[in-house]
C-alpha positions in Angstrom: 0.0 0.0 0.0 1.3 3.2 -1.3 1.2 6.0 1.9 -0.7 9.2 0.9 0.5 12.3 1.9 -2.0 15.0 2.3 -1.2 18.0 0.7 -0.6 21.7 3.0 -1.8 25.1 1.2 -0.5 28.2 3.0 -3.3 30.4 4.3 -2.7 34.4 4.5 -0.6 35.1 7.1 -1.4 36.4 10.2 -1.2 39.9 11.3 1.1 40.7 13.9 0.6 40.7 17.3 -0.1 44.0 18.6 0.6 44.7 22.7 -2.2 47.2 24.1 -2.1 48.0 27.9 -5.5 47.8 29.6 -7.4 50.5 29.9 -6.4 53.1 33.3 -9.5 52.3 36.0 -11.2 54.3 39.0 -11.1 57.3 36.4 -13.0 60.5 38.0 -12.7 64.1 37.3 -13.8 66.8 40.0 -13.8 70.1 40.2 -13.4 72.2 43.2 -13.6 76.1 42.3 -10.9 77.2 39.6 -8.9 73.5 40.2 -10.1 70.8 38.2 -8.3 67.3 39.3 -8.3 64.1 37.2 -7.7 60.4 39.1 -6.9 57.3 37.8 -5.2 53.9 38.9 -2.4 52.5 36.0 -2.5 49.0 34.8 -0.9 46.3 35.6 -1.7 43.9 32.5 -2.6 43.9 28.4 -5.7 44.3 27.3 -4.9 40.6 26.5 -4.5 39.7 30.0 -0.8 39.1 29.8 1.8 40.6 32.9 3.2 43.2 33.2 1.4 45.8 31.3 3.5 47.2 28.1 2.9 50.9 29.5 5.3 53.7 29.2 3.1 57.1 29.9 -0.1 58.1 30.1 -1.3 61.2 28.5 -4.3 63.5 29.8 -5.9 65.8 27.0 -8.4 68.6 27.9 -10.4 70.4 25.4 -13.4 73.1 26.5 -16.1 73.4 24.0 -19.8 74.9 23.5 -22.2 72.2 23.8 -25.0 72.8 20.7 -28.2 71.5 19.8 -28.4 69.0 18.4 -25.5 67.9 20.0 -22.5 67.1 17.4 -20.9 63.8 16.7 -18.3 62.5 19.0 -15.0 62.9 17.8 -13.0 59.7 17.6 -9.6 59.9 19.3 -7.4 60.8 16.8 -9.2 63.9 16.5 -10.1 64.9 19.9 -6.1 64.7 20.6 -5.9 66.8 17.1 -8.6 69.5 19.1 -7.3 69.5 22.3 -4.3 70.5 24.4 -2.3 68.1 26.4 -2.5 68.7 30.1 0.0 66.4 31.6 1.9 63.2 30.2 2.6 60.7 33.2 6.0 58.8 33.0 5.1 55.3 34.3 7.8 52.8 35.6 8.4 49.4 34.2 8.0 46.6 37.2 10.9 45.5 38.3 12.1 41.8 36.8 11.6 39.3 39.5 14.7 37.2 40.8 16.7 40.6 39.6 18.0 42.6 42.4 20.0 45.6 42.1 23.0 46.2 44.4 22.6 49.8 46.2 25.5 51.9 47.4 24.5 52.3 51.1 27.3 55.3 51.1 25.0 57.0 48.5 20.9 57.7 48.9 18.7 56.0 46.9 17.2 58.5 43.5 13.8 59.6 43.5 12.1 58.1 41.0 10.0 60.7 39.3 7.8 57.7 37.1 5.1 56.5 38.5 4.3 52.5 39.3 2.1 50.4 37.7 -0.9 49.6 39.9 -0.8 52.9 41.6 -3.3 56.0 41.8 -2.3 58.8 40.0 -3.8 62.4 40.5 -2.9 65.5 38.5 -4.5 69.0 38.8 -5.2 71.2 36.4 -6.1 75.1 37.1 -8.8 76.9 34.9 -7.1 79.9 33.6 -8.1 82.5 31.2 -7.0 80.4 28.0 -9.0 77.5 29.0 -12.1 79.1 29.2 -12.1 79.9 25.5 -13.7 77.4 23.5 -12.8 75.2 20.1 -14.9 74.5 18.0 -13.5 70.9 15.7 -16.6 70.4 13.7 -16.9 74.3 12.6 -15.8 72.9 9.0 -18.1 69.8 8.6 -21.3 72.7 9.4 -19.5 74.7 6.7 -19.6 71.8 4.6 -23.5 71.1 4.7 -25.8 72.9 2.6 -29.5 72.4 2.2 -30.8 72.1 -1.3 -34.1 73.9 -2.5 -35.6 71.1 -3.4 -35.0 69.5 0.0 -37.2 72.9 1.7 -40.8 72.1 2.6 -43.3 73.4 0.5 -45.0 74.5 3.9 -43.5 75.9 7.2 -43.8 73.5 9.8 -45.7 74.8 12.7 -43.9 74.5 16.2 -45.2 75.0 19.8 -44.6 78.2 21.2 -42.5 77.5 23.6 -39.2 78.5 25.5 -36.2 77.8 23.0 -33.4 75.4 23.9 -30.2 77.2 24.4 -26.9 75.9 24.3 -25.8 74.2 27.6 -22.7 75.8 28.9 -18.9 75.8 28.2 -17.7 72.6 29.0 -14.4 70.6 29.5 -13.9 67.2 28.5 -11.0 65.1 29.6 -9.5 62.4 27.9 -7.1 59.4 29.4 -5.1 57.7 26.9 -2.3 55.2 28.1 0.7 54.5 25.5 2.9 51.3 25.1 6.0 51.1 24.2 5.3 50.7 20.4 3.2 53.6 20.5 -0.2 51.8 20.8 -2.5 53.7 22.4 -5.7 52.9 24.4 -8.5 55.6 25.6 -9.9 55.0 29.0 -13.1 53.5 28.6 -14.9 57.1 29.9 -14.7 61.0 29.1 -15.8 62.6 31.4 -16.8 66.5 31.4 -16.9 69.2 34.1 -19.3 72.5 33.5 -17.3 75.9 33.4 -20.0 77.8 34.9 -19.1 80.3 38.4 -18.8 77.9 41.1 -21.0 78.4 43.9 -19.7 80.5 47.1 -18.5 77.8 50.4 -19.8 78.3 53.5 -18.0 80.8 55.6 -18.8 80.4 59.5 -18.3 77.3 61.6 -19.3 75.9 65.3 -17.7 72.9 66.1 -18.4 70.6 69.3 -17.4 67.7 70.4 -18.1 64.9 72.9 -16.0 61.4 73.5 -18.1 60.2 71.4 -18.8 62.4 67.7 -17.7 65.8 66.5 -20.1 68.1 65.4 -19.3 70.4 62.5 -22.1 73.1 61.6 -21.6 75.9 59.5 -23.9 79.1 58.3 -25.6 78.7 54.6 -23.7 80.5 51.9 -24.4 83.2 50.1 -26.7 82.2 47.3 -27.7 78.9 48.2 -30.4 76.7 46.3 -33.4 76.1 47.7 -36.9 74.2 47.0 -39.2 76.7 44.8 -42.2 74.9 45.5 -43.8 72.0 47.5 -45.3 69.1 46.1 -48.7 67.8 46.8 -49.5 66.1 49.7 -51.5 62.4 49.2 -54.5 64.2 50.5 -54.5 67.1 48.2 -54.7 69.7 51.1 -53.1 73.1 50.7 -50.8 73.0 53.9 -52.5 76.0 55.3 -50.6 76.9 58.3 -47.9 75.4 56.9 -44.4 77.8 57.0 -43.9 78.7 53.5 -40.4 78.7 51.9 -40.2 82.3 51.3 -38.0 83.7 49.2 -34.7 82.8 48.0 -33.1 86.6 48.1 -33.9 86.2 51.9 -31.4 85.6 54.9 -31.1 81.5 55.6 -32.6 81.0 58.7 -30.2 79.1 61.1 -30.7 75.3 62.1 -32.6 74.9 64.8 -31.3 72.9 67.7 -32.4 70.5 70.5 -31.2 71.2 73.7 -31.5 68.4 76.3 -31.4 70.4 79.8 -30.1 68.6 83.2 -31.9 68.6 86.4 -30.8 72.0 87.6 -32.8 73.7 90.5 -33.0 76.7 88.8 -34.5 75.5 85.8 -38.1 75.2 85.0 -37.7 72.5 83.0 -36.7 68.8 84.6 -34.0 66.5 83.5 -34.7 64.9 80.3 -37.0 67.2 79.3 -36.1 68.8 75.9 -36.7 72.3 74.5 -36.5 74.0 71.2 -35.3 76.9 70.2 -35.7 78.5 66.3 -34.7 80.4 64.8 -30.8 79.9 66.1 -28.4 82.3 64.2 -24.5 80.6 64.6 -23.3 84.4 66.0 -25.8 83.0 69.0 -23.3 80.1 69.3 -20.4 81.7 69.8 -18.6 82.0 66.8 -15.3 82.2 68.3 -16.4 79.1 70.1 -14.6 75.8 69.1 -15.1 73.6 72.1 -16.5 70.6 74.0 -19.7 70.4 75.0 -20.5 71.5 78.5 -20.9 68.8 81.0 -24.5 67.3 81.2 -25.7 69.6 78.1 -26.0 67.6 75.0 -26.7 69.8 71.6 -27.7 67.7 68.8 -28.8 69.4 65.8 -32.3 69.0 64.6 -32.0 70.1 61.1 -34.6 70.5 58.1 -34.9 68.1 55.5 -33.8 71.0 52.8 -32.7 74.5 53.4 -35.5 77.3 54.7 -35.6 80.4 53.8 -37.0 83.7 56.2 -40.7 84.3 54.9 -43.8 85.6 55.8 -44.8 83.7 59.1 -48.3 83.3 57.7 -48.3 82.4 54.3 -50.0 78.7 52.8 -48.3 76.7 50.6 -50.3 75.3 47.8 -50.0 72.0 46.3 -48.4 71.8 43.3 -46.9 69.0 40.8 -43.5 70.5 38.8 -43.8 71.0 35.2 -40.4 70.8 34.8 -37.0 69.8 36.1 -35.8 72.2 38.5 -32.0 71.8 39.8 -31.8 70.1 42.9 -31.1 72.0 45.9 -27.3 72.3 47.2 -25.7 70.2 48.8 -22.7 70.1 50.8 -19.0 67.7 50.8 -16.6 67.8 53.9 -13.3 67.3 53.8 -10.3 66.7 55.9 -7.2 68.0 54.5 -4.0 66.0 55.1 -0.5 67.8 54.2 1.7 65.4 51.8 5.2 66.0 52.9 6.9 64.6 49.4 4.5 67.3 47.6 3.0 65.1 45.8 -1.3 66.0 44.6 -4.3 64.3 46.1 -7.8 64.0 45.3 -9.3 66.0 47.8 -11.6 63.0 49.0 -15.1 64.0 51.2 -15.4 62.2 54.6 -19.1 62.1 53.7 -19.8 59.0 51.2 -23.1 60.6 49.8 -23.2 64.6 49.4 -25.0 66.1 52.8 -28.0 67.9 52.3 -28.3 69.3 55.7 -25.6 72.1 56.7 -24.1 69.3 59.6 -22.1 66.6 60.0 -20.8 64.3 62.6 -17.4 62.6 62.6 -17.5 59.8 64.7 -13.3 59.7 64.2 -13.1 61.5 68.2 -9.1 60.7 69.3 -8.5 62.9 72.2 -5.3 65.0 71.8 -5.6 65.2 68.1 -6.4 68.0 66.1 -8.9 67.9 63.4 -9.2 70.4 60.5 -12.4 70.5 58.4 -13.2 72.5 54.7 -16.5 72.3 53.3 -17.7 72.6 49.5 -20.9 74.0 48.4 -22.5 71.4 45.3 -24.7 72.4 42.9 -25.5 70.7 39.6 -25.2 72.3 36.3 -26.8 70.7 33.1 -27.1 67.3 35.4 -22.8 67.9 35.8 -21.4 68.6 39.7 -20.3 71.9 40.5 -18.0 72.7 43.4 -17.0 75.6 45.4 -13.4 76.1 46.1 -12.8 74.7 49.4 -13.8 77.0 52.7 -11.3 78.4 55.2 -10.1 75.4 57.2 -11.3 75.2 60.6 -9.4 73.6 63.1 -10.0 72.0 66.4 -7.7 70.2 69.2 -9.5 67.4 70.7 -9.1 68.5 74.1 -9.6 65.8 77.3 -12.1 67.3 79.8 -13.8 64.4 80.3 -14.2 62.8 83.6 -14.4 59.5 84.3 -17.7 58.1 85.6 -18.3 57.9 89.1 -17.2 54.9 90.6 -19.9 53.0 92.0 -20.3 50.0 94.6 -18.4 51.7 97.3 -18.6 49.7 100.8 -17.0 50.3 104.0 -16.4 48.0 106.9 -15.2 48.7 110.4 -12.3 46.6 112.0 -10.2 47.0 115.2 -8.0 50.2 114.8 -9.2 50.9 110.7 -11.9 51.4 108.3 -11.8 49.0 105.1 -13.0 50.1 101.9 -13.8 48.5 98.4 -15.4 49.3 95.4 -16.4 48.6 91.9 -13.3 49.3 89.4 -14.3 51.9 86.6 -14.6 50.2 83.2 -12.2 53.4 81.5 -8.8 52.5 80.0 -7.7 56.3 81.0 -8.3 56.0 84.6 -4.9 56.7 86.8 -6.5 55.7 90.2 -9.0 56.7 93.2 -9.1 59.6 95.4 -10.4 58.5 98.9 -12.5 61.3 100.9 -13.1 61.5 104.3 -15.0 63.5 106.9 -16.9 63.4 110.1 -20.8 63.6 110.0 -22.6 65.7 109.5 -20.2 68.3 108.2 -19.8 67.8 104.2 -16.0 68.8 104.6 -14.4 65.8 102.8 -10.7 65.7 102.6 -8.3 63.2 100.9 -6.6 60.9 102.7 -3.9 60.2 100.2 -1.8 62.7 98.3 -1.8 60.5 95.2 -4.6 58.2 93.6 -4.7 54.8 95.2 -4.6 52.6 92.0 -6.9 49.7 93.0 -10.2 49.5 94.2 -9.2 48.9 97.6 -8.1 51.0 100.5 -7.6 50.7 104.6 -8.0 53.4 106.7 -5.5 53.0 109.3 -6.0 56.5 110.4 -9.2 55.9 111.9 -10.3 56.6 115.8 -11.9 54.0 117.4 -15.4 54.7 118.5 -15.5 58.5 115.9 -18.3 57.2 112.7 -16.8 58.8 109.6 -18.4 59.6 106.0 -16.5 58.0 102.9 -16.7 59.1 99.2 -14.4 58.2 96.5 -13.9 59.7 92.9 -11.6 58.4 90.1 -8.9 60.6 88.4 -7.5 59.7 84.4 -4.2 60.3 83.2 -4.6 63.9 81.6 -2.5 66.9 83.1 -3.8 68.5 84.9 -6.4 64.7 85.4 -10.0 65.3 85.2 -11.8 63.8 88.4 -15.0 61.8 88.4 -17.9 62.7 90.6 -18.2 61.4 93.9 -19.4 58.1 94.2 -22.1 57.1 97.2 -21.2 58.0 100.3 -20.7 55.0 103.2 -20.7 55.9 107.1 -18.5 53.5 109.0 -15.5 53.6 111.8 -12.9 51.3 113.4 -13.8 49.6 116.7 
């Protein structure tokens, strides 16, 4: 039997294979005032999945345009790099080759490497000047190019709705991440993302911070030219809301927060302990504006603030039910921020401590650490054309995180008489800051009590060898922390007792 051999035909050959990084991830844009900053994380792998990514820079293109209508086609990427300006190009570092160590001179410090790592966040700022704000227009020459026959006219106008004509939206800047291998392949992150150039609202101006051991309470005054509701909608039962407060209007002073004040038992109060009154209007020059401080002892201040900001109106007036006809803006909103110094210089996305936008003028940070200072900026947010618009960051306002907290009272405290002393025990106070016990004595029924120790005992156990046979004595004792000077507890209960 003769063997056959099949015969092989070449095919076309195949095209080359062509090394694309993966597109940058966690892209977001945000503007705060005249500072617009871009974020992004780099690669680590090809768009083919293969390690590590073939990834030299990353380039960030910014172009500002005049949104029309109908909106114009999207430019593809070789023309909206054609259109726009380059903001910054990112060097990015190759990994390092595994198994491959390089020997370092100890004598000599190590270089700063100026390129960025793969897998990393990277942040750049750019600041809106003059030039920015003027727009480009790449599809001027394609409306040029389009002309409208006779023959394509209508024989008869078309009627229209009167109505209120669509304008443009406003100027706009678009951003634009590309990353670059090493062949010069380029990739566009998978987003561009625009920010509005429109005046950016005013920040609020005027703080009052308090604090607890437990939260810190940040309030602040509304800012000049807040947004506010226009109009309520309709309640389910279709009543007007007479007697309701009505927004008033918006040129008006905001009326302050008002605040729930939770009073202790004080003989000179009207009011008994637990009992809680309101006060409103509360203006934050009423607070102390100057003030930056714990919250008295036994006064808790909790703000009780409206679902959306209220403007001063007539006292009187009804609000009548109402269904929008169209989209209004939504009211503003607020971010809060704590701002960190980076010692190597480097930029950061300023990053709100709140995860959604606050709609109330407040905010609580539970993060208390006594002894640390805390330093707080607040944005004002509006949206423009459905985009987020921020204020430039407020003033920072600071505030140390002083102790001036006591410890509780201890409690339990039990005293029994034995020949020539007085023994004494208590329950030991749950607080990790307390240093010891100061033990009080006097002689009934004066209320003179003094120490019988120059420092705190530190268990929860002391003999009163001092003690006269036969004289009854009154005990108290009060725990002291560790601050300097300590803060000292109330007194616990008091116990009558003396050596036999």
């Amino acid at each position: 039997m003769v063997p056959l051999w099949g015969c092989g035909v070449k095919g076309p050959p195949l095209a080359p294979l062509v090394v694309v990084p993966a597109r940058v991830t966690e892209l977001e844009v945000r503007r705060l005032g005249g500072e617009v900053y871009v974020t992004f994380t780099l690669p680590t792998e090809n768009r083919d999945g293969s390690e590590p990514a073939d990834l030299v820079r990353v380039d960030v293109y910014g172009m500002t345009t005049q949104p029309r209508l109908p909106p114009d086609r999207t430019l593809d990427l070789e023309e909206f790099e054609a259109a726009a300006t380059l903001v910054e190009s990112i060097a990015v570092r190759p990994p390092a080759t595994p198994g491959v160590t390089t020997a370092a001179d100890p004598a000599k410090e190590a270089p700063v490497e100026p390129r960025s790592e793969q897998g990393f966040p990277v942040v750049i700022a750019e600041t809106l000047a003059a030039a920015i704000l003027v727009p480009v227009d790449p599809w001027e020459d394609e409306r040029d190019d389009v002309e409208v026959e006779d023959d394509e006219m209508p024989e008869t106008p078309i009627v229209v709705p009167l109505m209120t004509p669509l304008l443009p939206g406003p100027l706009q800047r678009e951003y634009v991440v590309v990353g670059v291998s090493s062949k010069g392949n380029e990739v566009e992150a998978a987003a561009r993302i625009v920010v509005p150039l429109v005046d950016s609202p005013v920040p609020p101006s005027a703080f009052v911070i308090t604090y607890t051991e437990e939260v810190i309470n940040i309030m602040w005054e509304l800012p000049a030219g807040v947004r506010a509701t226009v109009q309520m909608p309709a309640s389910s039962t279709g009543e007007s809301g007479a007697g309701a407060t009505a927004p008033g209007s918006v040129t008006g002073a905001p009326a302050a927060a008002a605040l729930s004040v939770t009073i202790p038992a004080d003989p000179d109060l009207s009011l008994a302990a637990g009992q809680t009154a309101t006060r409103t209007p509360v203006t934050l020059s009423e607070l102390s504006m100057q003030a930056v401080r714990p919250i008295d002892e036994g006064l808790s201040v909790s703000p009780v603030l409206p679902s959306r900001p209220i403007f001063e109106g007539p006292a009187t007036a009804s609000i009548l039910p109402s269904r929008p006809i169209i989209e209004w803006p939504p009211v503003s909103r607020y971010d809060i921020y704590e701002i960190v110094d980076v010692e190597d210089g480097s930029t950061l996305l300023p990053s709100p401590l709140n995860t959604m936008p606050l709609t109330n003028p407040a905010y609580a940070d539970r993060r208390v650490e006594l002894g640390v200072e805390r330093c707080y900026e607040v944005t004002t947010l509006d949206v423009v054309g459905g985009l987020d618009v921020r204020s430039p960051l407020s003033a920072e306002t600071c505030v140390i995180l002083v102790d001036v907290f006591p410890p509780q009272a201890p409690e339990g405290l039990r005293a029994v008489g034995t020949d020539g002393a007085v023994g004494l025990i208590w329950q030991p106070n749950d607080e990790d800051d307390v240093a010891g016990y100061l033990v009080l004595r006097g002689v009934p029924p004066g209320d003179t009590l003094l120490p019988l120790t120059l420092e705190p005992v530190p268990e929860n156990t002391y003999r009163d060898t001092t003690a006269e046979p036969g004289v009854p004595y009154v005990y108290v004792v009060r725990a002291v922390d560790l601050v300097t000077p300590p803060n000292v507890s109330p007194p616990s209960n008091r116990v009558e007792s003396g050596a036999r």
